[in-house]
N, C-alpha and C positions, 0 to 999 in steps of 0.2 A: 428527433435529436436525443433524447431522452435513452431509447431502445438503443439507438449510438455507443451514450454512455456506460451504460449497463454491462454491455457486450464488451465494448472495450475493456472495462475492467474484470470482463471475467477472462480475455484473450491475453490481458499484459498481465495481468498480477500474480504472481508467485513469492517465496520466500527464500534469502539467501541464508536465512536457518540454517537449512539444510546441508548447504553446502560445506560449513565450517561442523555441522552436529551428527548427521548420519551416518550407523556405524557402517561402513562395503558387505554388502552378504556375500560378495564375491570378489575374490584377491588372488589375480596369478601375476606371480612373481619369475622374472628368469635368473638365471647365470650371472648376465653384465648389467642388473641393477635394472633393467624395465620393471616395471609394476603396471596392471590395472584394473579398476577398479568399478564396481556398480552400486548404486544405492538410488534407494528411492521411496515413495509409496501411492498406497489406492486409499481415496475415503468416498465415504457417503454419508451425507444427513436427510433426516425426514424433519417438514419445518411446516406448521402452522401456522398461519399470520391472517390478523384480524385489521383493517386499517380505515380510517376515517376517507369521506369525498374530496378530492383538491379544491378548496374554496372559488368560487367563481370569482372573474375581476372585470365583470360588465364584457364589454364588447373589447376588453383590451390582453394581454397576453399574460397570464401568471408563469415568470419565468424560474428557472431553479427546480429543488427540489429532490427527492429520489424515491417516491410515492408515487403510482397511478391511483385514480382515481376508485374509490372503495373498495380495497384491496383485500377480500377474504377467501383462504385456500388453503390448499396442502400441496406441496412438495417433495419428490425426491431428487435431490441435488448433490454435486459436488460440494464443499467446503469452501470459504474462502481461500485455502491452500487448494490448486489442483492436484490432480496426479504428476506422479513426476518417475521421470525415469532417466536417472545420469551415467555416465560415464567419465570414469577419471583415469588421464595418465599423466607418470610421472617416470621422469626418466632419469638414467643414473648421475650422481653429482660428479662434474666436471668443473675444472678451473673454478673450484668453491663456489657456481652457481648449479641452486637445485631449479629445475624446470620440470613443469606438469600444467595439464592442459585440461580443462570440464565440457562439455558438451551435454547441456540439460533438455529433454522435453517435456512439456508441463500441457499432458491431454485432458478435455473436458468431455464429459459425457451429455451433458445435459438438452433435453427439447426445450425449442424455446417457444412455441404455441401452444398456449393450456388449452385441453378440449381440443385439440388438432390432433391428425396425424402423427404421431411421435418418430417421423423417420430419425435417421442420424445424419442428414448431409450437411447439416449446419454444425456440426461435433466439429471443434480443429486440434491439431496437433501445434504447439504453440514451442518456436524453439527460442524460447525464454534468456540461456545463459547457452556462451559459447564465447571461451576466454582462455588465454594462456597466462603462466605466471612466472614471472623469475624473481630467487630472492638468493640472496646475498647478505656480508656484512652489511651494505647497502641500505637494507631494506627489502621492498619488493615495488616491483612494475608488473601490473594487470592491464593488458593489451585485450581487447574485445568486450564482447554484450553481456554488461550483468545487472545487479541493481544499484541507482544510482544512490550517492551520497547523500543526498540534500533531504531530510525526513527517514532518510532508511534505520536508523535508530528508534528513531520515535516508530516507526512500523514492524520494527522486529520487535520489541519490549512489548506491543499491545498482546493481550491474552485472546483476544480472540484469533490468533495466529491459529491457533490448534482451534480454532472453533468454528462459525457459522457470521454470527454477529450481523448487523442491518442486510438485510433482503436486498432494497433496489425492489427493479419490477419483478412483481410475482411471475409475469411472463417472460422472464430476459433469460436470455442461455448465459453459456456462460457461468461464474462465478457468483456467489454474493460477494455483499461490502466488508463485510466484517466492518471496520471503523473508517474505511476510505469515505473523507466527508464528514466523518464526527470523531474526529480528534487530529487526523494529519490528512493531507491532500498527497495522492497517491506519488509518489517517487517516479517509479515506470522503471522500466530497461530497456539501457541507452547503450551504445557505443561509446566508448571510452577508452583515454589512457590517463591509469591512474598509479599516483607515486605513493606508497604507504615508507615512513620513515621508520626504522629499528626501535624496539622498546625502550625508553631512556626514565628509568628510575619511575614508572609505572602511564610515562606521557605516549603518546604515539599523535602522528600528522598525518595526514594523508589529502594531497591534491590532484585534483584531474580537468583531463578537459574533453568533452563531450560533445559528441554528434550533436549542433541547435534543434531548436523545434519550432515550428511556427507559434507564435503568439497570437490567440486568440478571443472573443467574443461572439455573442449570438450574431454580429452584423458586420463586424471587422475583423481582417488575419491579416496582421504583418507577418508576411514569409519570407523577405529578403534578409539572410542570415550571411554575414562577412566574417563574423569570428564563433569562435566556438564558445561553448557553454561552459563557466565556470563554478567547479564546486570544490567544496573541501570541507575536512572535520579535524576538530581537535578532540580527542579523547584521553583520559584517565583514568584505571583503574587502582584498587589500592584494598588492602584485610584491613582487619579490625579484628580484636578479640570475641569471636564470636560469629563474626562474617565477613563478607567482603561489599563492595560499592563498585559503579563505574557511571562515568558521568560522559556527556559528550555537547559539543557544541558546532554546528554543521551552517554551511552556506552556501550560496548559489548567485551568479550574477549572469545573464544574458538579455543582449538586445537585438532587435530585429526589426527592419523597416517595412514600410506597405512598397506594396510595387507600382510602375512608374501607369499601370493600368485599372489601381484601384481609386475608389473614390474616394480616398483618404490620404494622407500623406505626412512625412515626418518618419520620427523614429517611437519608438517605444522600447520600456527598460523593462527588463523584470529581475526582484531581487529578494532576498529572505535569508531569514536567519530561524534556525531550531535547535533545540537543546533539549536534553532533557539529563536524571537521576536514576538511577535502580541501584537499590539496596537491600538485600538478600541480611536474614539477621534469624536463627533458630526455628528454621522453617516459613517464616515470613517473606514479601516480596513486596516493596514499595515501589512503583513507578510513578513516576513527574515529569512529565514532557509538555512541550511547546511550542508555537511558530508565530512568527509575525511575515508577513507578506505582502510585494507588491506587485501587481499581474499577473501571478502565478495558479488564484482562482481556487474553486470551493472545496470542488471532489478531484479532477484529474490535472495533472500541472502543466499548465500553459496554454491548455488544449481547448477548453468550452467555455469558459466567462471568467477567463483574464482580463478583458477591459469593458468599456461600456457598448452603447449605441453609438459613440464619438471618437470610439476609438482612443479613449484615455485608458491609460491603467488604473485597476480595483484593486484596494488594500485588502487582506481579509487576514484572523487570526484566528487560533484555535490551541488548545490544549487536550489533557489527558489525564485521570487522579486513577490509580487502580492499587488493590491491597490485594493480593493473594496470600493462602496459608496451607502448606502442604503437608505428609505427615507419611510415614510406612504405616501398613498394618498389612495384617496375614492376607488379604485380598490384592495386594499390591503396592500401589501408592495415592494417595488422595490427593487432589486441591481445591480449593474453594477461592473463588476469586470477583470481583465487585470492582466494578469501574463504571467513572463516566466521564464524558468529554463533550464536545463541540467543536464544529468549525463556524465559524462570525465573519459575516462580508460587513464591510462600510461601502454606506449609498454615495455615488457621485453627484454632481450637481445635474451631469444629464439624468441620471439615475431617478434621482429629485423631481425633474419636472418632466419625465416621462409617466411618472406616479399620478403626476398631481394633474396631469392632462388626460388619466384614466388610459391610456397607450399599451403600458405595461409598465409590472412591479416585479421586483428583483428579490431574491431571499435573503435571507435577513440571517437565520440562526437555522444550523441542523446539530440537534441533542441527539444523544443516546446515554440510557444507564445499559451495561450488561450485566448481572447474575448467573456465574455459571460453575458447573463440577466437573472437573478433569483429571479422569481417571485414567493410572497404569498398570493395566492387567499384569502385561511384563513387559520390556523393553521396545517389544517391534507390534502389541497390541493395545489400542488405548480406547477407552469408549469418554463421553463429555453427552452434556447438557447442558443448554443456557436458555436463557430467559432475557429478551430483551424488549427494551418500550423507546421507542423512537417519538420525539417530536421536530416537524419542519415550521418553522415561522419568517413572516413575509415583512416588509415594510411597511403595510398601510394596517397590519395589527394580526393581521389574519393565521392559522396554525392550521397543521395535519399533525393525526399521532396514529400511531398501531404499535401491536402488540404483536411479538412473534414467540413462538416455543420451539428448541429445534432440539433432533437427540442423533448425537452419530457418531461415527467409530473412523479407526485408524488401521489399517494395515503399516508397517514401517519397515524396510529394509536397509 
């Protein structure tokens, strides 16, 4: 299940960074206003990681986690950004509505058997984003696959965006965590129709409604989905003498029942709230972010230990504290940046006395500090280094830690 997870998140996760920040290395334009457009890029890091045994739990299951068992290697991997290769078009303005259309693929390279064969038949090509947009007085309407609301703030603002950040299994293809699990529980990209309202004296709305997902556990999945998936975000931006700020506050509500053939029954909710702060001031970069959660689960959302053994929903919270401080010099651009966070499960009362019957134990707390330098050669080349120390903790006391070192570079178009 584990290897599952891993992989998952190195097949769904990308960033909509991109999509709002990359400059097109290629721009043909015609006559009557068509335009299109390319952007994208390749990375690679090399990551050393040292890591502690998964503590034994007797004869009963230690669940959670995102450590194998004595985890020490080296690595050459993608990034937690994969590669990416987009395509934009945008077509001429009519009747005051401008329309344009993205279509992204986010390829990984990576083996996922250390000591194996390094074929590539487990490589995918991942079509991540594929979306139209119409905007007007209005506002705007985004029709199709991007990333969803509910945490995508708190995942664009994390620094290790451009980096590496928590491993996962030393053997998993696919992507690392970067902070997926220690600080927000991954977003994903959903199918969607989402309303963003027009700028109003620095507010902006935006709500959608989303392809559902099955609701999950290690032992129960409500999959019977009757309405769709509700999110939305309040956002604010605004200067200051000396810099700017923007804040944001994001939500999510869906429910899903078990089917008329499982051995559970009822409904289950899932629901959350995250917010968070960035504040840019003389080179400096403060981030503050947030979530409180109910079903929604540790590392991937809704997907692996949303509810118990009973098929209840699990609360779990987590945050994010990070300082960056950048600066020109004749090499480029520098940043130096320092964060740490966590994601925190609350034990259910089945939870409780699956522990205490020695059955199996649930995880408790997943930490990360990161330490890292991110460097801009020039615009479309960057290299970084970071340094991070993971700990996992369990309910009945028990912990994993490692230590990883990763150093790697950016191509960007």
């Amino acid at each position: 299940m584990k290897r599952s997870i891993y992989l998952l998140c190195g097949l769904c996760f990308s960033v909509l960074l991109f999509t709002a920040s990359s400059q097109a290395a290629v721009v043909i334009g015609t006559d009557s206003g068509w335009a299109f457009s390319t952007d994208g890029l390749i990375n690679m890091f090399a990551a050393y990681e040292t890591g502690d045994a998964k503590p034994d739990f007797g004869s009963g299951i230690r669940r959670g986690g995102t450590i194998v068992d004595n985890q020490e290697g080296y690595r050459e991997r993608i990034g937690l950004v994969p590669g990416v290769l987009a395509f934009n078009i945008k077509a001429p303005t009519m009747g005051g509505l401008d329309m344009a259309a993205r279509v992204g693929f986010y390829p990984t390279y990576d083996a996922k058997d250390v000591g194996k064969s390094k074929n590539s038949f487990g490589n995918q090509i991942d079509l991540r984003e594929i979306f139209f947009t119409v905007d007007g007085n209005f506002g705007q309407m985004l029709i199709g696959k991007t990333l969803s609301q509910f945490q995508g703030q708190n995942l664009l603002t994390d620094m290790t965006i451009w980096g590496y950040g928590a491993q996962g299994a030393l053997d998993g293809g696919g992507t690392p965590l970067g902070r997926i699990g220690y600080g927000y529980v991954y977003p994903q990209f959903n199918a969607q129709v989402r309303y963003t309202s027009p700028d109003l004296y620095g507010f902006k709305i935006s709500v959608g409604l989303y392809d559902p997902s099955g609701i999950a556990g290690p032992a129960a999945k409500a999959e019977e989905t009757k309405l769709p998936r509700f999110e939305g975000e309040l956002s604010y931006a605004g200067t200051f003498e000396g810099g700017s700020f923007k804040t944001w506050l994001s939500g999510v509500w869906q429910e899903a029942d078990f089917t008329s053939d499982s051995s559970f029954d009822g409904t289950v909710e899932a629901s959350g709230i995250a917010g968070g702060i960035q504040v840019l001031y003389k080179g400096f970069d403060l981030v503050l972010s947030g979530f409180d959660n109910t079903a929604i689960g540790s590392v991937l959302m809704l997907d692996t230990d949303a509810l118990d053994a009973a098929g209840k929903e699990r609360d779990s919270q987590g945050f994010i504290a990070q300082l960056m401080y950048g600066f020109d010099n004749r090499f480029g651009t520098s940043k130096f940046g320092v964060s740490y966070g966590g994601n925190y499960m609350d034990e259910t009362s089945r939870d409780k006395a699956d522990r205490l019957l020695g059955t199996e134990v649930q995880i408790e707390e997943q930490t990360l500090w990161v330490f890292g330098i991110y460097h801009d050669i020039n615009p479309n080349l960057k290299v970084m280094t970071e340094i991070m120390l993971t700990e996992n903790s369990w309910f009945d006391g028990e912990d994993q830690n490692t230590e990883l070192f990763s150093i790697g570079t950016f191509f960007v178009w």
